[in-house]
C-alpha positions in Angstrom: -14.3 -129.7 -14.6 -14.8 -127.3 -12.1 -11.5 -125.3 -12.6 -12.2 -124.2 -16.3 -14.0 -120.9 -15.8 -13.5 -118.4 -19.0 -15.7 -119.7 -22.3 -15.4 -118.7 -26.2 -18.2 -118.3 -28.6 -17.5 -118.8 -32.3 -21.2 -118.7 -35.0 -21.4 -120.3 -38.1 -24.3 -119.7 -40.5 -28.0 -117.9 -39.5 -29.3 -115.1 -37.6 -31.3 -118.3 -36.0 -27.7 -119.6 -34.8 -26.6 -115.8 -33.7 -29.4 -115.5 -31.3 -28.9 -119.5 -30.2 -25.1 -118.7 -29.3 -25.8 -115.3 -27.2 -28.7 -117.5 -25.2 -25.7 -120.4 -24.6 -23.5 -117.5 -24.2 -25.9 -116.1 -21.2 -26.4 -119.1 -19.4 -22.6 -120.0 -19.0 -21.9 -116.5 -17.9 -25.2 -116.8 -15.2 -23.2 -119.9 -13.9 -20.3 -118.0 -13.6 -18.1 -118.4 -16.3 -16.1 -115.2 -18.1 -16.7 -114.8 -21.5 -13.7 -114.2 -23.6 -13.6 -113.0 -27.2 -13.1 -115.8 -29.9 -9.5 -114.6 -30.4 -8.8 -114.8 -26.7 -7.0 -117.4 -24.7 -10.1 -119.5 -23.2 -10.7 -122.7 -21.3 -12.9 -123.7 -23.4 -14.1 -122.6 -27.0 -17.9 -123.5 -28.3 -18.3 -124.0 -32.0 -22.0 -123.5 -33.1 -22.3 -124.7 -36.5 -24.0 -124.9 -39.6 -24.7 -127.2 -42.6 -26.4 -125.0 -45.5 -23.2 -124.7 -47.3 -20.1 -126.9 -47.8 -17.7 -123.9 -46.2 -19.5 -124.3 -43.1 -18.0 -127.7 -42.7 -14.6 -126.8 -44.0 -14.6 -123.8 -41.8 -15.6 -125.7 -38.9 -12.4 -127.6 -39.4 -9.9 -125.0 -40.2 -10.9 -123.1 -36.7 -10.4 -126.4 -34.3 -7.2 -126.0 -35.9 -6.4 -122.7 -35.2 -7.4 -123.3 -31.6 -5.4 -126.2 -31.4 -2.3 -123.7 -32.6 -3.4 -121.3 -30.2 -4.4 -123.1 -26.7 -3.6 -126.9 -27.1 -5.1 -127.6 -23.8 -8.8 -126.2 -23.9 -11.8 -127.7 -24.6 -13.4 -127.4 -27.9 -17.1 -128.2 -27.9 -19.2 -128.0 -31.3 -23.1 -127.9 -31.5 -25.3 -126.8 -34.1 -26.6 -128.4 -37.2 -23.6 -129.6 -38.8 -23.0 -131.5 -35.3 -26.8 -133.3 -35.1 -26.3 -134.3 -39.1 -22.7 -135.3 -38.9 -21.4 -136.3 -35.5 -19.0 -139.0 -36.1 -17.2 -137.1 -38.6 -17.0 -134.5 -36.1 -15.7 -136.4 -33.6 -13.3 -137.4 -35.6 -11.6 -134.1 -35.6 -8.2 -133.4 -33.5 -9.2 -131.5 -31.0 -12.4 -131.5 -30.8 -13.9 -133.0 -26.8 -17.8 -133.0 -27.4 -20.0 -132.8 -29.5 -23.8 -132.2 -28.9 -26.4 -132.4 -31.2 -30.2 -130.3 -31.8 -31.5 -132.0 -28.5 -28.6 -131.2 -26.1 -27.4 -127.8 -27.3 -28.9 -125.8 -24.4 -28.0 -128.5 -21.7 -24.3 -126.7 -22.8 -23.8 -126.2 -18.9 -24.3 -129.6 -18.0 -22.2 -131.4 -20.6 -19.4 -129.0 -19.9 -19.4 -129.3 -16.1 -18.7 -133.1 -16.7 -16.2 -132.6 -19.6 -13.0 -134.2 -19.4 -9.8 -134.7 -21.3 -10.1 -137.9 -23.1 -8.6 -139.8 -26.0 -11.8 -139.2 -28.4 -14.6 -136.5 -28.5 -17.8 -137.6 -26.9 -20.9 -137.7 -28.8 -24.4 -136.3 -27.3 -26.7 -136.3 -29.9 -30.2 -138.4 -30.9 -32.1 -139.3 -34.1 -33.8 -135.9 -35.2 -37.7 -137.4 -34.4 -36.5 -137.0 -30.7 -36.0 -133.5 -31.4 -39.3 -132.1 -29.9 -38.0 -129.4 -27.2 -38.6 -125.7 -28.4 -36.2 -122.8 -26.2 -36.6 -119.7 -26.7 -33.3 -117.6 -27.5 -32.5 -114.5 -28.3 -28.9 -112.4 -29.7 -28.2 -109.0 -27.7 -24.5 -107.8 -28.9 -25.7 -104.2 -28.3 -28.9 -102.8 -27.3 -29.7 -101.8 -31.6 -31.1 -104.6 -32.8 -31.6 -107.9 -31.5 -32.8 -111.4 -33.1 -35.6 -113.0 -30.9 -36.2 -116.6 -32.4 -40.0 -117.8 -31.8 -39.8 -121.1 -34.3 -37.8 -123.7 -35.0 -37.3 -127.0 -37.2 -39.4 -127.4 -40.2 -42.1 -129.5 -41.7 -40.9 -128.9 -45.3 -39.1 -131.3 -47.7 -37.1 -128.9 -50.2 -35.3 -131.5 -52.3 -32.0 -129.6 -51.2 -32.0 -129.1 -47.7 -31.0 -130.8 -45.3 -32.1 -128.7 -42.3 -35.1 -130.5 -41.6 -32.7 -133.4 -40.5 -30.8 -131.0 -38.7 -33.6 -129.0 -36.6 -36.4 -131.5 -36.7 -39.7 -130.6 -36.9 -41.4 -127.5 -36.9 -42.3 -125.8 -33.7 -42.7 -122.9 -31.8 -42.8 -120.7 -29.0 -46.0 -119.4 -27.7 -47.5 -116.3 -28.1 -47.4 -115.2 -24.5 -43.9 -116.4 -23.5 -42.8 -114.3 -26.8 -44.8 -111.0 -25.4 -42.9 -112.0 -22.0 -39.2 -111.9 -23.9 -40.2 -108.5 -25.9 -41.4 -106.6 -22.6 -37.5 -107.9 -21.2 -35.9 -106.7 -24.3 -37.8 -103.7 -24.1 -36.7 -103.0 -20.9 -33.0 -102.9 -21.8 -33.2 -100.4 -24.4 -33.8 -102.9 -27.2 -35.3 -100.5 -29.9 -35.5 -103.1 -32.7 -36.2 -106.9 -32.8 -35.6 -109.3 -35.5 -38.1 -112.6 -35.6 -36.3 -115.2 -36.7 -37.7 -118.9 -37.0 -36.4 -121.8 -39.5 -39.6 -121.5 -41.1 -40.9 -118.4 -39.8 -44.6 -118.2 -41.0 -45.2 -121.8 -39.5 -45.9 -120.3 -36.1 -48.4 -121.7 -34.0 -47.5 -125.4 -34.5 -46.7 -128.0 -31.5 -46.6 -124.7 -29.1 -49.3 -126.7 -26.9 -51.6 -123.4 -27.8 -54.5 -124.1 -30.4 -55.1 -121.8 -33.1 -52.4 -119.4 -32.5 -50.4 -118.5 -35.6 -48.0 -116.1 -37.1 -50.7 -113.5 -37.7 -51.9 -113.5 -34.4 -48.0 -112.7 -33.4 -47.9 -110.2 -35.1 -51.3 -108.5 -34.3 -50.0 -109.1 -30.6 -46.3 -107.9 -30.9 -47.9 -105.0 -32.2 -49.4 -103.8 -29.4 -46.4 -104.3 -26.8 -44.7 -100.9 -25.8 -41.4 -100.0 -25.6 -40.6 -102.2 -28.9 -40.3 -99.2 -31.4 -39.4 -101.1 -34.4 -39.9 -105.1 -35.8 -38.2 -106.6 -38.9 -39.6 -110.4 -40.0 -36.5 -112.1 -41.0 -38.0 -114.3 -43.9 -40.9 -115.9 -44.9 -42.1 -118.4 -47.4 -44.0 -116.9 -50.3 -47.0 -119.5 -49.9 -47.2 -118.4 -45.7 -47.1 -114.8 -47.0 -50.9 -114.0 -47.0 -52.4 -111.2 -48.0 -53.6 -110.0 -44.5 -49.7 -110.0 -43.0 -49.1 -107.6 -45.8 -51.8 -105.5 -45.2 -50.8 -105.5 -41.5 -47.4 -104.2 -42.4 -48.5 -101.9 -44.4 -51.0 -100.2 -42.2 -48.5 -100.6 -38.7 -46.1 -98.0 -37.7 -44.0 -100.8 -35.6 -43.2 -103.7 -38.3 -40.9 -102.3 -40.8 -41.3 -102.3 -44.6 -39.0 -104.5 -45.8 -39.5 -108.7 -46.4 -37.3 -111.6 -46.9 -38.8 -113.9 -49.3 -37.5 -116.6 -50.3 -37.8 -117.5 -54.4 -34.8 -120.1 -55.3 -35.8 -120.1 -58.9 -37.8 -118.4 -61.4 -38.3 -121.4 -63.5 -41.4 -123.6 -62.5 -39.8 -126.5 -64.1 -37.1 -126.0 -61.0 -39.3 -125.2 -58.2 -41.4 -128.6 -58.8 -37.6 -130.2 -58.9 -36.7 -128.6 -55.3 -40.5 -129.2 -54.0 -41.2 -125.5 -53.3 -44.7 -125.3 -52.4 -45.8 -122.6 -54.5 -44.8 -121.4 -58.5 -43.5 -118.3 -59.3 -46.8 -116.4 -60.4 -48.2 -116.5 -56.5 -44.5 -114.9 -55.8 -45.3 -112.3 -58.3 -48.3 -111.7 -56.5 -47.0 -111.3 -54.0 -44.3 -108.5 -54.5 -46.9 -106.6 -56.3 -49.6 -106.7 -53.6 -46.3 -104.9 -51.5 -45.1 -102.6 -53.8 -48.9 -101.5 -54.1 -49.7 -100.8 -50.7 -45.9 -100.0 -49.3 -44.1 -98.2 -53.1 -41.2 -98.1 -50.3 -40.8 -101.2 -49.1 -37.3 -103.2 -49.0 -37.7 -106.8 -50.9 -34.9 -109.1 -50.4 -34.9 -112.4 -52.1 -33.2 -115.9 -51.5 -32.1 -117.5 -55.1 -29.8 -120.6 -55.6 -28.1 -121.2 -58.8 -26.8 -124.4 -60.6 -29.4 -126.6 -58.8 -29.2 -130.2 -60.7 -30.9 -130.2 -63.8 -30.9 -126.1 -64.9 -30.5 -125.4 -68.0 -29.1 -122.4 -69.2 -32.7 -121.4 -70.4 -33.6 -122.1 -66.9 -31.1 -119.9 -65.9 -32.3 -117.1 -68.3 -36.2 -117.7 -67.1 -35.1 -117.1 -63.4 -32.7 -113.7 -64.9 -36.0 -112.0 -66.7 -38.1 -113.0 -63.6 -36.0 -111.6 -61.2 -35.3 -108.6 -63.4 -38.5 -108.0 -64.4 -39.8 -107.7 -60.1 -39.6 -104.6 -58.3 -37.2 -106.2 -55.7 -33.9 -104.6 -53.9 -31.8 -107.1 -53.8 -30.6 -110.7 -53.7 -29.0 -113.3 -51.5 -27.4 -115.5 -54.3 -26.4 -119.2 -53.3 -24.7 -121.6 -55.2 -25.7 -125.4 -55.2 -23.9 -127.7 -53.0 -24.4 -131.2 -52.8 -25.6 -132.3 -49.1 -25.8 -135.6 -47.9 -29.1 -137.2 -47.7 -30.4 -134.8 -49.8 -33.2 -136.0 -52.9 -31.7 -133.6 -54.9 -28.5 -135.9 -55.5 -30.5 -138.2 -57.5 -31.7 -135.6 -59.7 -29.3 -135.0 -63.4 -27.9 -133.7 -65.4 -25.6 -131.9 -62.7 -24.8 -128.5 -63.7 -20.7 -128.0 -63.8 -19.2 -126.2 -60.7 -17.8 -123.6 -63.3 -21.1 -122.6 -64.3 -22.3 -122.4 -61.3 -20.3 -119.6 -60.2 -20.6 -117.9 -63.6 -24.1 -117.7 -62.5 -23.7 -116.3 -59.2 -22.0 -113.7 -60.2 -24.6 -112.7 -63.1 -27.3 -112.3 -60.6 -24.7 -110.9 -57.6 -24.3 -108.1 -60.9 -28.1 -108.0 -60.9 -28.5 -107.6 -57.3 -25.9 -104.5 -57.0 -27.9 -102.8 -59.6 -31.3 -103.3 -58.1 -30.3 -102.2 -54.7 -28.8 -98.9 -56.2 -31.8 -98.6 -58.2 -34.0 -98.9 -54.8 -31.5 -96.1 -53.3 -32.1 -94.2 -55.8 -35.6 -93.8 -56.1 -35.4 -93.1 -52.1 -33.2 -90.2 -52.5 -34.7 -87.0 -51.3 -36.9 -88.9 -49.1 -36.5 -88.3 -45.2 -37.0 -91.3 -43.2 -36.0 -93.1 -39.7 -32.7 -94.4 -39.4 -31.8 -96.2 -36.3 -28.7 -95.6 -35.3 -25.8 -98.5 -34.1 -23.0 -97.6 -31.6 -19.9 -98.7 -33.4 -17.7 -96.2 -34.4 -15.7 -96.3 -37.3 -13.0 -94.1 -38.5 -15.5 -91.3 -37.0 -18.4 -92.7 -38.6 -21.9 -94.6 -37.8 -23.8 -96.5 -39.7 -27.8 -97.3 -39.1 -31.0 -98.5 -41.2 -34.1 -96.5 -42.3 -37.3 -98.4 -41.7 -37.1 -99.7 -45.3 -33.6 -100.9 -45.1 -31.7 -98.6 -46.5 -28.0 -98.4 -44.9 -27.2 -94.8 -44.0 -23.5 -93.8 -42.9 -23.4 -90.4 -41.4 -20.6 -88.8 -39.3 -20.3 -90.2 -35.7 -22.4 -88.4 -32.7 -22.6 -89.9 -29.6 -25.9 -88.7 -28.8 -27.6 -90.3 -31.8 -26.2 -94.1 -30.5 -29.4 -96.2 -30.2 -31.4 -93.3 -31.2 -33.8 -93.3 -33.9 -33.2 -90.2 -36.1 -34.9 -88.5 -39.0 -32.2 -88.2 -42.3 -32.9 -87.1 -45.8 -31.7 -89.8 -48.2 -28.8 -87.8 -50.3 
């Protein structure tokens, strides 16, 4: 297919998938393709996928459609998770030419140098257990802020997710060959880096290095200069020790602000989604933070309507959540997956409910996050500064998270600044 030389990039779903897509993105363009944007006329358009929520799928869908409007005779490829779970169905799509599952994704190159018109999509995928492979990848869309993935797959069994069968089991990078991709990012200006993993604080497994684990990254990323600034992307409460926070709290390089996920406040639920941890040890958690960092930024992952809450279940995970000095919340709503344990579990809660709840805690979330604003206000702290420009303004992030918008000035692009929090 050696006359198709401009290439399309469209990401559904994580930060993990962001910084997959740039790496994909890289090595086409090293080979000497031109990328286009998404909305461009391209000979071929990659699709990298996801499967957490239904609208993934459906989305996945309506955009081979759009390019089938909008270039009939390119080549539409789709990877990513929604591709190693669901293939065939994929396949099935008008439009679509290939499909590649978790083991091929980054042999992109290969698969599209022998891509050829045909009458049905081929499928390159393999059961998950042969997912084994761990690359490296990492998301540079300007020199800000940039998500460096050092894990991948996951060893857990949540009851309602289905990424396990998607990523396969947990691995990593290891500790040297992530030092090696922070002094490059380093190099090009990168001021702030993102670690991003499936399950993040499971570093140090299958990455042929014994002993090495996510504290030890983060004792070693600590010493690297050049790198001004690290976020970690999220971590499970139960892989959340005591000595990671204390870290944090006493580095001037990791930021203060954590993703943990929660899911529920109610025990009852947690044992019913096989989280491996209750919500005291969460509490813990937050407070051991909010002692040693009062400042620091506390997002939380929740999902509501999961089979078998009640609406006293509901209330439990309300007071819990309202009663911890968090920031804010990423509220999901339960969707069935395929495959999943959870389907066998009853009484399902009704959709309508569902989103009844998601907007009670969305409520809950806006308040805390202006309540965390607020008690910042007068403070100065960093802000890092991003280089779009809108309608004359620029936005960046303090070290705790906060989102500052401030007139735009050139100079300050990329720049970490001091600002007083009006």
């Amino acid at each position: 297919m050696a006359e198709a030389r401009t290439v399309a990039f469209h990401t559904l779903g994580c930060k993990l998938n962001f910084s997959e897509t740039s790496t994909l993105s890289r090595m086409l363009e090293n080979e000497g393709f031109e990328k286009k944007e998404f909305d461009e006329q391209a000979d071929i358009y990659v699709i990298n996928t996801c499967s957490v929520t239904d609208n993934a799928d459906k989305e996945c869908r309506q955009i081979v459609r759009r390019i089938q409007r909008k270039a009939p005779e390119s080549f539409v490829v789709i990877t990513g998770c929604y591709a190693q779970l669901k293939p065939k169905e994929i396949a099935e799509i008008p439009g679509v030419n290939l499909v590649l599952g978790a083991a091929e994704k980054f042999n992109l190159v290969r698969h599209i140098r022998e891509l050829s018109k045909g009458d049905s999509a081929k499928i390159c995928s393999c059961d998950v257990e042969e997912i084994t492979g761990f690359n490296a990848s990492y998301s540079i869309n300007d020199r800000t802020r940039t998500f460096l993935k050092v894990q991948d797959g996951c060893d857990y069994n949540c009851s309602f997710c289905t990424i396990p069968q998607a990523r396969g089991k947990s691995r990593s990078d290891t500790i040297e060959n992530v030092i090696k991709n922070v002094e490059h990012l380093a190099e090009h200006g990168v001021k702030e880096i993102v670690l991003t993993g499936v399950n993040l604080g499971d570093f140090g497994k299958n990455s042929n290095i014994e002993k090495e684990n996510f504290f030890d990254l983060v004792k070693e990323l600590d010493k690297v200069k050049g790198v001004q600034r690290y976020r970690i992307s999220s971590i499970e409460p139960n892989l959340l020790t005591n000595e990671i926070i204390e870290f944090v709290a006493n580095s001037d390089k990791f930021m203060p602000h954590f993703h943990i996920p929660l899911q529920s406040g109610s025990n009852k639920i947690l044992g019913s989604m096989r989280r491996r941890y209750k919500k005291e040890l969460y509490a813990e958690r937050v407070a051991l933070i909010k002692t040693l960092m009062p400042h620091c930024c506390i997002g939380v992952d929740v999902i509501v309507g999961f089979p078998g809450e009640t609406d006293d279940d509901f209330k439990e995970t309300f007071d819990f959540l309202h009663s911890l000095d968090i920031s804010y919340l990423h509220v999901f709503t339960y969707s069935e997956r395929d495959n999943t344990h959870a389907l066998s579990i009853k009484p399902v809660v009704p959709i309508q409910i569902r989103h009844e709840r998601n907007k009670t805690l969305r409520n809950l979330s806006y308040m805390k996050m202006q309540y965390f604003t607020e008690q910042n206000k007068g403070q100065t702290r960093k802000v890092l500064f991003e280089g779009h420009e809108n309608k004359g303004m620029m936005e960046g992030y303090t070290d705790n998270y906060i989102k500052i918008t401030t007139p735009y000035r050139k100079e300050w692009v990329n720049e970490i600044v001091e600002r007083t929090i009006y």
